[in-house]
C-alpha positions as CSV (number, residue, x, y, z in Angstrom):
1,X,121.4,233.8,105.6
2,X,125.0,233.7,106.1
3,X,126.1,231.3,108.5
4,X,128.1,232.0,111.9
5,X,129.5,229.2,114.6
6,X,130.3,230.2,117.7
7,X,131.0,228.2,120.5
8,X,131.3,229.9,124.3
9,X,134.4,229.3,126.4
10,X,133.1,226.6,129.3
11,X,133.0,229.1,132.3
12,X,131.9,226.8,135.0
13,X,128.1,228.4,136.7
14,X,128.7,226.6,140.3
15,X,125.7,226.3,142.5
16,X,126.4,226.5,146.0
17,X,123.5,225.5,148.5
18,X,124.6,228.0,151.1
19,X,125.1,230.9,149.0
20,X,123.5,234.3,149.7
21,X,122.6,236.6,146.6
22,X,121.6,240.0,146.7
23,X,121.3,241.4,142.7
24,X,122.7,244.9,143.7
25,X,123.3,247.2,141.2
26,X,124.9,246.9,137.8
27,X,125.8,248.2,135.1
28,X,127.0,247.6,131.3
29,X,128.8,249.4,128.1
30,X,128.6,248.3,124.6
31,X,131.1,248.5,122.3
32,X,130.4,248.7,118.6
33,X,132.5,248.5,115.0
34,X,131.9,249.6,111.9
35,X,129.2,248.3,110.1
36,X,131.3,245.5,106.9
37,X,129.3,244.9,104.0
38,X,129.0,240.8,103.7
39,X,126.2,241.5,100.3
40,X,128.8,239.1,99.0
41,X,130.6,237.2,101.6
42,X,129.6,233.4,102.2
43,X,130.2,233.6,105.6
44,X,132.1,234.6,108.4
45,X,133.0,233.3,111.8
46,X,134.1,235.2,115.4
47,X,137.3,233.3,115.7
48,X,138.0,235.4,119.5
49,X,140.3,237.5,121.1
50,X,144.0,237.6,121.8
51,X,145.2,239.8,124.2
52,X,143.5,243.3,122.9
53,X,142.7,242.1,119.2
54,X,139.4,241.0,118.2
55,X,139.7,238.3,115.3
56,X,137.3,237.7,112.8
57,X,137.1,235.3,109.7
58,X,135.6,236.2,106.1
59,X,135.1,233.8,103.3
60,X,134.7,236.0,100.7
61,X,134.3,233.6,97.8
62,X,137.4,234.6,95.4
63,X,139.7,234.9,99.1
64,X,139.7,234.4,102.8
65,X,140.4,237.2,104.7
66,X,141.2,238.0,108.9
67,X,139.9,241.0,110.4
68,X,140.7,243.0,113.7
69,X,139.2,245.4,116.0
70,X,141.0,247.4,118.9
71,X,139.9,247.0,122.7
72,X,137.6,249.8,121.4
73,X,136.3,247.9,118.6
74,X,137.7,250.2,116.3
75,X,139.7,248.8,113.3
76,X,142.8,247.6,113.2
77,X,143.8,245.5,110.4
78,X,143.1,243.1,107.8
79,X,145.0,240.8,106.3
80,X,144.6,237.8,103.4
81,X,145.4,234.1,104.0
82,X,146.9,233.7,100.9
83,X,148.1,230.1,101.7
84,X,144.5,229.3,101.8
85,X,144.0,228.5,97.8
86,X,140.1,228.4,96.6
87,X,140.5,225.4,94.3
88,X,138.4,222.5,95.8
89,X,138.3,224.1,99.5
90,X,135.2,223.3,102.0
91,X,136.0,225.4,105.2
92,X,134.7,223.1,107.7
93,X,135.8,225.3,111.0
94,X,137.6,228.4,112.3
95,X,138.3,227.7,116.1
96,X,140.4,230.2,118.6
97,X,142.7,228.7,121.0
98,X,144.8,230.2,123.7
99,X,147.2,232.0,121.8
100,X,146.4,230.4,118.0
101,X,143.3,230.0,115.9
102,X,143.0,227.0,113.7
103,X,141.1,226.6,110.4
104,X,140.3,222.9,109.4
105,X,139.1,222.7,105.9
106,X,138.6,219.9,102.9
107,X,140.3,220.1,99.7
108,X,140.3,217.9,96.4
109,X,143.2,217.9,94.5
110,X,144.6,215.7,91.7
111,X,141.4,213.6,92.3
112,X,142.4,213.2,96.0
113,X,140.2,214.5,98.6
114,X,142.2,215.6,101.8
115,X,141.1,216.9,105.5
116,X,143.7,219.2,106.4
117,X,144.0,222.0,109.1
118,X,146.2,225.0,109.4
119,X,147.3,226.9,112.6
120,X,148.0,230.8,112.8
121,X,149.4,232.8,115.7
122,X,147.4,236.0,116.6
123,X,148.6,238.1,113.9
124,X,147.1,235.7,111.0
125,X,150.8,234.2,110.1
126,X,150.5,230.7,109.7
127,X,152.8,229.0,112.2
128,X,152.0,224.8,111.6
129,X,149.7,223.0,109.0
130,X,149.0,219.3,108.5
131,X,147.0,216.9,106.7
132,X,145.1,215.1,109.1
133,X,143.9,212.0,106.2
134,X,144.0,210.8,102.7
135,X,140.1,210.0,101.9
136,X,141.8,208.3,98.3
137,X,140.4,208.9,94.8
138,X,136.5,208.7,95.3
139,X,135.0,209.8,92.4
140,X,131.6,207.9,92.8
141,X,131.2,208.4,96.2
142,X,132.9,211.6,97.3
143,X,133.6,212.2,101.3
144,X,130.9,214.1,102.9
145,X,132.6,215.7,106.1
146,X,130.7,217.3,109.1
147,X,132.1,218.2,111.9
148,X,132.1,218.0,116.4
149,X,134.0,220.0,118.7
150,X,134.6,219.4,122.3
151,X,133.8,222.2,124.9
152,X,136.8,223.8,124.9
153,X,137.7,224.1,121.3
154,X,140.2,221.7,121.2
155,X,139.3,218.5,120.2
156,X,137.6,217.8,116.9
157,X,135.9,214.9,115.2
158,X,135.3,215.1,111.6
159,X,132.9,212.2,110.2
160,X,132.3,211.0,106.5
161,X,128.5,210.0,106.2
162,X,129.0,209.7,102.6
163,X,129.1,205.6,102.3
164,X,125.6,203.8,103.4
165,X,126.2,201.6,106.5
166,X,129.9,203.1,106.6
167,X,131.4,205.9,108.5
168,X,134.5,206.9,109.2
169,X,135.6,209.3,112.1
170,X,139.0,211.0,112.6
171,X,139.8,213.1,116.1
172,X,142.9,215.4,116.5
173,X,144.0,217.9,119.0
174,X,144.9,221.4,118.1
175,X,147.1,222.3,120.8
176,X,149.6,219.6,120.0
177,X,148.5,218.9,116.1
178,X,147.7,215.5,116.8
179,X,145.7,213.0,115.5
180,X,144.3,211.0,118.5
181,X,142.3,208.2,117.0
182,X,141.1,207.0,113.3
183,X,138.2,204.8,113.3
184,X,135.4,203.0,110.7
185,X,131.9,202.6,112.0
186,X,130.4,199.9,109.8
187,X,127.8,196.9,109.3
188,X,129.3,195.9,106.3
189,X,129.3,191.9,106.5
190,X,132.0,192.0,103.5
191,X,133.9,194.6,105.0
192,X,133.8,192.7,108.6
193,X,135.3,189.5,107.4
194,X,137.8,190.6,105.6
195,X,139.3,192.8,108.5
196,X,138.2,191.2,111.0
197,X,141.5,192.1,113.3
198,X,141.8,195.8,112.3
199,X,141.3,197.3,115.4
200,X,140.1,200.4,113.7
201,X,136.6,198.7,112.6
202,X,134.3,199.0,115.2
203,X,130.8,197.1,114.4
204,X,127.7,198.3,114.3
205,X,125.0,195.6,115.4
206,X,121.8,197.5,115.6
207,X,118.8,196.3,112.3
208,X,118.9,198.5,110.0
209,X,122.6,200.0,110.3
210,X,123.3,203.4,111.4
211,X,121.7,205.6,109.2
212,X,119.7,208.6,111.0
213,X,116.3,208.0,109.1
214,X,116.4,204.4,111.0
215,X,115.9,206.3,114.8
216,X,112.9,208.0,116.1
217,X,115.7,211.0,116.8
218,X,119.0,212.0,114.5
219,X,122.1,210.1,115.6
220,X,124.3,212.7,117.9
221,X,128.2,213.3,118.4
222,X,129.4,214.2,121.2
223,X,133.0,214.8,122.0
224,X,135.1,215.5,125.5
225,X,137.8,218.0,125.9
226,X,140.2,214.7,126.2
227,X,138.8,213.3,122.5
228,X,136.2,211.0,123.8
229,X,133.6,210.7,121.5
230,X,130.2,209.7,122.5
231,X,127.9,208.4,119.4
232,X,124.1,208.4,120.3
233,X,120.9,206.6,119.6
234,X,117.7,206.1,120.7
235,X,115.5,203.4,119.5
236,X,111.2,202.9,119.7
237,X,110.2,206.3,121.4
238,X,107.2,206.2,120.5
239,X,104.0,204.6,122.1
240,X,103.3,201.3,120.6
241,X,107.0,200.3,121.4
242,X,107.7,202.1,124.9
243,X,108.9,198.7,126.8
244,X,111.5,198.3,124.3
245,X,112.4,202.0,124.5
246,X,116.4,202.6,124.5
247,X,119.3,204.9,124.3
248,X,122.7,203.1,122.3
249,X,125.7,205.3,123.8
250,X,128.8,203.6,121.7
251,X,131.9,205.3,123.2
252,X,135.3,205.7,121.1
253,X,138.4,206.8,122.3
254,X,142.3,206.2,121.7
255,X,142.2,202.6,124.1
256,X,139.0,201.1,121.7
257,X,135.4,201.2,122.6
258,X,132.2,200.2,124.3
259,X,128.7,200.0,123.8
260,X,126.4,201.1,126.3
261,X,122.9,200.0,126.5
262,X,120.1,202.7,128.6
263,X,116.6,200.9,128.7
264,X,113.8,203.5,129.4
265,X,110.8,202.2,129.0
266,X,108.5,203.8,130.9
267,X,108.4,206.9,129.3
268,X,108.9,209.0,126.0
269,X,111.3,211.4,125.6
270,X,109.9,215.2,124.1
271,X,113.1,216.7,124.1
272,X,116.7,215.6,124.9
273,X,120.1,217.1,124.8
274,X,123.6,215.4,125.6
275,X,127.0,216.4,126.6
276,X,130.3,215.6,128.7
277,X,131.0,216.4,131.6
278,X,134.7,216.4,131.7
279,X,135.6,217.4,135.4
280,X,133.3,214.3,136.9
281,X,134.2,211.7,134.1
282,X,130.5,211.1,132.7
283,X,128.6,211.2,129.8
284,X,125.0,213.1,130.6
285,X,121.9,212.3,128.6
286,X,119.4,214.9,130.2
287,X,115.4,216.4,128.6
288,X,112.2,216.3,129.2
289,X,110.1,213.1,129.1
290,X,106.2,212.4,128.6
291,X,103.9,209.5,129.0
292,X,101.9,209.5,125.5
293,X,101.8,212.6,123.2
294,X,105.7,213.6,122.6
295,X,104.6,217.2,122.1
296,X,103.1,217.8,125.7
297,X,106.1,217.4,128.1
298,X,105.4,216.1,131.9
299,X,108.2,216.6,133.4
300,X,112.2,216.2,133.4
301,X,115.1,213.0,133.6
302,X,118.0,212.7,134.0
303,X,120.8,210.1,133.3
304,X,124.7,210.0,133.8
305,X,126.9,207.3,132.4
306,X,130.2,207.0,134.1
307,X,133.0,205.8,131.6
308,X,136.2,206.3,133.7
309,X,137.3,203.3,135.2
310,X,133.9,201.0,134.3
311,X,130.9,202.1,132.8
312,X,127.3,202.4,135.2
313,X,124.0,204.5,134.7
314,X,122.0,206.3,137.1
315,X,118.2,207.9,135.8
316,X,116.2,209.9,137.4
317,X,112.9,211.4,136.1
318,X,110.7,213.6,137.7
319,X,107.1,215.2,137.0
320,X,106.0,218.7,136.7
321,X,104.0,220.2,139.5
322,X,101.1,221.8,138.9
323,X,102.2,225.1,140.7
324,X,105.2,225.1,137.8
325,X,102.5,224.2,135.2
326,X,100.3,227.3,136.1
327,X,103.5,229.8,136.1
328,X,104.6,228.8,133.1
329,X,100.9,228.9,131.5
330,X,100.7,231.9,132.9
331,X,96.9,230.8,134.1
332,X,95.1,229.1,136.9
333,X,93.3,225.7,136.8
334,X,94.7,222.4,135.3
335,X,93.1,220.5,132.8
336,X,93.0,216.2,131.9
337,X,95.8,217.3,129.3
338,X,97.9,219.2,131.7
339,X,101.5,219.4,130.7
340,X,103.9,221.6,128.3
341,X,103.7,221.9,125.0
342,X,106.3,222.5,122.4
343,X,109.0,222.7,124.8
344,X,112.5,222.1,123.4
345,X,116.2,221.4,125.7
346,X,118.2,224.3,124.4
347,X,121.2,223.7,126.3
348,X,123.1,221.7,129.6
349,X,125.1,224.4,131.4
350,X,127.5,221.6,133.8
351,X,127.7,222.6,137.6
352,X,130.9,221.2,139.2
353,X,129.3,219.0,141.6
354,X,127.7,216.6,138.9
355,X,124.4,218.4,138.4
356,X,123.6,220.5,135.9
357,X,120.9,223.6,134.7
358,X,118.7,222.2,132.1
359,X,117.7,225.5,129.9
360,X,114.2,224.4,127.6
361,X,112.4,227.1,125.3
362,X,108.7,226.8,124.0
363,X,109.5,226.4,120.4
364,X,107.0,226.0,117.4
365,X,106.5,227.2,113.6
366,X,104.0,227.6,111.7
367,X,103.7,227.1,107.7
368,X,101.3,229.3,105.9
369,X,100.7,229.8,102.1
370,X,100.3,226.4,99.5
371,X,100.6,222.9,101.0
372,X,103.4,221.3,99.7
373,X,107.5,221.8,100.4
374,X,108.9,224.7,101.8
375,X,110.0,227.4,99.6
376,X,108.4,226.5,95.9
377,X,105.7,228.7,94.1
378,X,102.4,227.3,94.0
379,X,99.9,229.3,92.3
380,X,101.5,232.4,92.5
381,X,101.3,232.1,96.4
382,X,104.6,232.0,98.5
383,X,105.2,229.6,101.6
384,X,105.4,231.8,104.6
385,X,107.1,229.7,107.7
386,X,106.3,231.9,111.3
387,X,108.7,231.1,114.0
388,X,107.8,231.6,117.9
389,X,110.2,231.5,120.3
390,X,108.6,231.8,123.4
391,X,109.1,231.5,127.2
392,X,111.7,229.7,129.1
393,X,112.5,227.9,132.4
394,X,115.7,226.6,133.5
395,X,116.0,223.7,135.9
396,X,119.1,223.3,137.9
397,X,119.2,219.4,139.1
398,X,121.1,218.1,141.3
399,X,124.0,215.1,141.0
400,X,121.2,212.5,141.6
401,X,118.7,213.4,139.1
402,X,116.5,215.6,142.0
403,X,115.7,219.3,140.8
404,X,116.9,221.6,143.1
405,X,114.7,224.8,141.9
406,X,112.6,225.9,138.9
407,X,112.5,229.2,137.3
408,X,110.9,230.5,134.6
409,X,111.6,233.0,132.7
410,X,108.5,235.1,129.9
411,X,109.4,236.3,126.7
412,X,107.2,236.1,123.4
413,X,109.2,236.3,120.2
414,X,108.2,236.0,116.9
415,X,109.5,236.2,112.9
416,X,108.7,235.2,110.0
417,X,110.8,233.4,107.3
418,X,114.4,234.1,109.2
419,X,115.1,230.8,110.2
420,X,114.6,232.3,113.9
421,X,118.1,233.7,113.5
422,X,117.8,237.1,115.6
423,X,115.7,235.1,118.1
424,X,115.9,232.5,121.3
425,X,118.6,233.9,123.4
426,X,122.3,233.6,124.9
427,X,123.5,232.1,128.4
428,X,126.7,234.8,129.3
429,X,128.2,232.4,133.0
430,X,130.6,232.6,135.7
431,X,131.1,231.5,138.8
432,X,127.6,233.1,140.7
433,X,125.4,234.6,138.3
434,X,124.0,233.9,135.0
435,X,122.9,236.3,132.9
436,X,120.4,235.1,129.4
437,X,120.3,238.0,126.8
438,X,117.9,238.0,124.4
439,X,115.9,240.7,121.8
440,X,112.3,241.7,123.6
441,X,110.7,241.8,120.3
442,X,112.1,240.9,116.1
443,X,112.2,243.6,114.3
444,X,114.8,246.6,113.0
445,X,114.7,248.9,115.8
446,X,114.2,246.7,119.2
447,X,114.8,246.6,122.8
448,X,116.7,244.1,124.6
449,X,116.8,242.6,128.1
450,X,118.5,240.3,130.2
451,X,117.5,237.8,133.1
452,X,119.5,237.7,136.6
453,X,119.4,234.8,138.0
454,X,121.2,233.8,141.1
455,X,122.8,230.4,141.9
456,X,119.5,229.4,144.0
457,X,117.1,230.5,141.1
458,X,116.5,234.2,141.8
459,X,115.9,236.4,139.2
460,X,115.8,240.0,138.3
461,X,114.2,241.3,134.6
462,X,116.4,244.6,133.2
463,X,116.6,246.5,130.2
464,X,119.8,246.2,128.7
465,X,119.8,248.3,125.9
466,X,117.7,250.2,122.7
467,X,119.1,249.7,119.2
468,X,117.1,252.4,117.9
469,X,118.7,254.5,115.4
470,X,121.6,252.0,116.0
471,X,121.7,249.9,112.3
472,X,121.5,246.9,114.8
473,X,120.1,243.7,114.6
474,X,121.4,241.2,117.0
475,X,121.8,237.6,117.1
476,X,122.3,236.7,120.6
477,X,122.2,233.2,119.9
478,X,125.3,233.0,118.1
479,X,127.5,235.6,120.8
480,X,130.8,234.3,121.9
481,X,131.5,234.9,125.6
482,X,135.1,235.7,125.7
483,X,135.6,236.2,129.4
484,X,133.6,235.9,132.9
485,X,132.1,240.1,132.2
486,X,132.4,240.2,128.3
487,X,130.8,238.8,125.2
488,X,131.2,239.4,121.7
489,X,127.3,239.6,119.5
490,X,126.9,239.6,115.6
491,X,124.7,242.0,114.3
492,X,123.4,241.9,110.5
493,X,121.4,245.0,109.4
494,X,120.7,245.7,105.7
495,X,123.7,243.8,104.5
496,X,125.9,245.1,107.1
497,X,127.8,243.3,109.7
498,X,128.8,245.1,113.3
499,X,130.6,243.2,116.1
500,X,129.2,244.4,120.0
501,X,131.4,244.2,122.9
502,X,129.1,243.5,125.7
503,X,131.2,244.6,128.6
504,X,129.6,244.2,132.3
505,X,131.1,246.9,135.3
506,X,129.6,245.6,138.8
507,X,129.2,248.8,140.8
């Protein structure tokens, strides 16, 4: 499956107490291109749009290449990077700014391996370029980059986990093409003593280093619009060692950095999701916990760390009721076992006055056929995987951990050996509605709807649209909103690739 990353512009969905809602009438025109073959591409990515040009990025194997549509999503022009050479390159990221796009890529050369990033104005001419490090000759040991970007697209952290019990992290700005910070995670005792006054080590203290098989969930980057990276960890979640239970929030940023200690041990967390909320200065850690069995959820928590001035924590967790339960279950009566299962935090949408809406999705797959690893032949018989992506609820909470309303929201998805990619859904914000798009059933020719919702939890279910006879398939997970009414959605159907302008016209 070819890969896509978008990431939405951060339009603010502020929750007034006071507000009055009334859904009204609506309504919405879809724009669609050409259908591209991509049989042989390796990927592509929706860089955005710049003034009335849609950009969008191919790597095409033997050359990378910019395309662009018209307002009307009709084609406009294409156009090879040609000072993008194939020899060694990794693209790492394509990523639109305000009136640029950048792409950040690794390259060997001459033995060298080099992280370097080139800027281009909105006709694909390359205007600025710059080697952001040096990773030496490494030829046991090569650098194995992945990458973080802040909410708005213009910080970036690029990581090596190549060396055991050593990282290193860079973080640059785009906008001004400069490198903010350069820093070496490590427990290295060799390492340590030899530099022990480079201010660019930063030690790691925690048994058994930093790798992620050590912690009961994968370590997580997380980086501010400002280049504040928050590197998290969470220790004995599980229920033999729940008094000892513990987030590790180690916070890097040009001045140095601090280590951060959450105890939580009264409870288990099912499902967890961080990010930064840059407006309010604080670092958010918010999910769903349980008491026991990490697959049944009881209800939701939520925890701030300020890092502005000094750094202070605030938690706040808070069961499930019953009436919730039975909505969601979509039956009456509660049993011993009462809570939700295979629920997963899909995303934090921040409100302005601290809080935030906590969006969770009933996840689970299945994995029929032979017994052993995904994928291999056993027997003659092929390992089927079945994804479900079922209902939602979303859970705005309030600055001190209290929720302010519940909602959920049915749907009942399911594929089969696609990696879930044309399911789940996307959040489109603005200022007061939100509006989640998703495909009512996986298959060729589909439906789609959308859910209302209003800033004190209202909803409204409508149709949005019938791809039949369309050569649509849409992957509404991986849309780009690109203003507070439109958003841009990929669709792949028999090896063709069409770009939809979803364009909303309040009546």
């Amino acid at each position: 499956m070819l890969k896509i990353s978008c990431v939405a512009r951060p339009w603010i969905f502020f929750v007034l107490s006071f507000f009055t809602w009334n859904i009204g009438l609506h309504a919405q025109e879809a724009l669609i291109s050409e259908g591209l073959s991509i049989r042989s591409d390796y990927g592509y990515e929706i860089i955005g749009r710049f003034n009335d040009r849609v950009l969008l990025f191919r790597d095409k194997y033997d050359d990378f290449e910019v395309q662009a549509y018209d307002s009307q999503m009709r084609f406009a022009w294409n156009k090879k990077l040609e000072d993008l050479g194939r020899s060694g390159m990794q693209i790492l990221t394509v990523l639109g700014g305000k009136n640029s796009f950048s792409v950040v890529y690794k390259q060997r050369k001459r033995g060298h391996t080099y992280l370097r990033i080139h800027k281009y104005d909105p006709g694909a001419n390359m205007i600025d370029s710059m080697t952001i490090k040096d990773y030496g000759e490494n030829v046991f040991t090569p650098p194995m980059l992945e990458l973080e970007k802040s909410d708005d697209r213009n910080c970036v952290v690029v990581y090596d986990v190549a060396q055991q019990g050593r990282m290193n992290m860079v973080c640059f700005r785009l906008d001004k093409m400069t490198l903010l910070w350069d820093r070496t995670l490590t427990n290295d005792v060799a390492i340590l003593n030899s530099m022990k006054n480079d201010k660019s080590i930063i030690v790691w203290d925690k048994p058994g280093g930093f790798e992620s098989d050590y912690f009961d969930t994968p370590v997580t980057f997380t980086v501010g619009n400002l280049g504040d990276l928050f590197f998290t960890t969470e220790l004995n979640n599980r229920k033999g060692k729940m008094e000892s239970h513990v987030f590790s929030v180690l916070h890097i940023n040009s001045a140095g950095s601090h280590i951060t200690q959450i105890p939580v041990p009264d409870f288990l967390t099912a499902a967890v999701k961080f990010e930064v909320d840059n407006l309010n200065h604080q670092f958010i850690i918010a999910g769903l916990y349980s008491d026991k069995n990490r697959e049944r959820s009881k209800g939701v928590f939520y925890t701030t760390l300020g890092y502005q001035h000094n750094y202070f924590f605030k938690m706040h967790f808070e069961p499930f009721d019953d009436k919730f339960i039975s909505i969601l279950r979509q039956k009456d009566g509660i049993d011993d076992n009462k809570g939700i299962e295979d629920a997963t935090v899909t995303q934090l949408v921040l409100r302005q006055d601290g809080g935030v809406l906590l969006f969770a999705e009933r996840f689970h797959e299945i994995q029929r056929g032979a017994s052993a690893g995904r994928g291999f032949w056993r027997d003659g018989m092929r390992m089927v995987v079945d994804y479900y992506f079922d209902d939602m609820f979303v859970i705005a909470i309030q600055p001190d951990g209290k929720p302010q309303w519940k909602t959920v929201l049915h749907k009942k998805q399911y594929s089969q050996d696609d990696e879930g990619t044309f399911s789940s859904f996307f959040a489109m914000r603005n200022t007061d509605k939100l509006r989640i798009l998703f495909n009512d059933e996986i298959k060729y020719e589909n439906t789609c709807s959308e859910y209302l919702i209003s800033p004190l939890g209202d909803f409204d279910r409508n149709s949005l649209m019938n791809t039949m006879g369309q050569g649509l398939r849409l992957r509404f997970r991986d849309a780009l909103q690109i203003s507070p009414t439109e958003c841009l959605i990929p669709s792949e159907f028999r090896n063709k690739l069409k770009l939809v302008l979803l364009r909303y016209n309040t009546l």
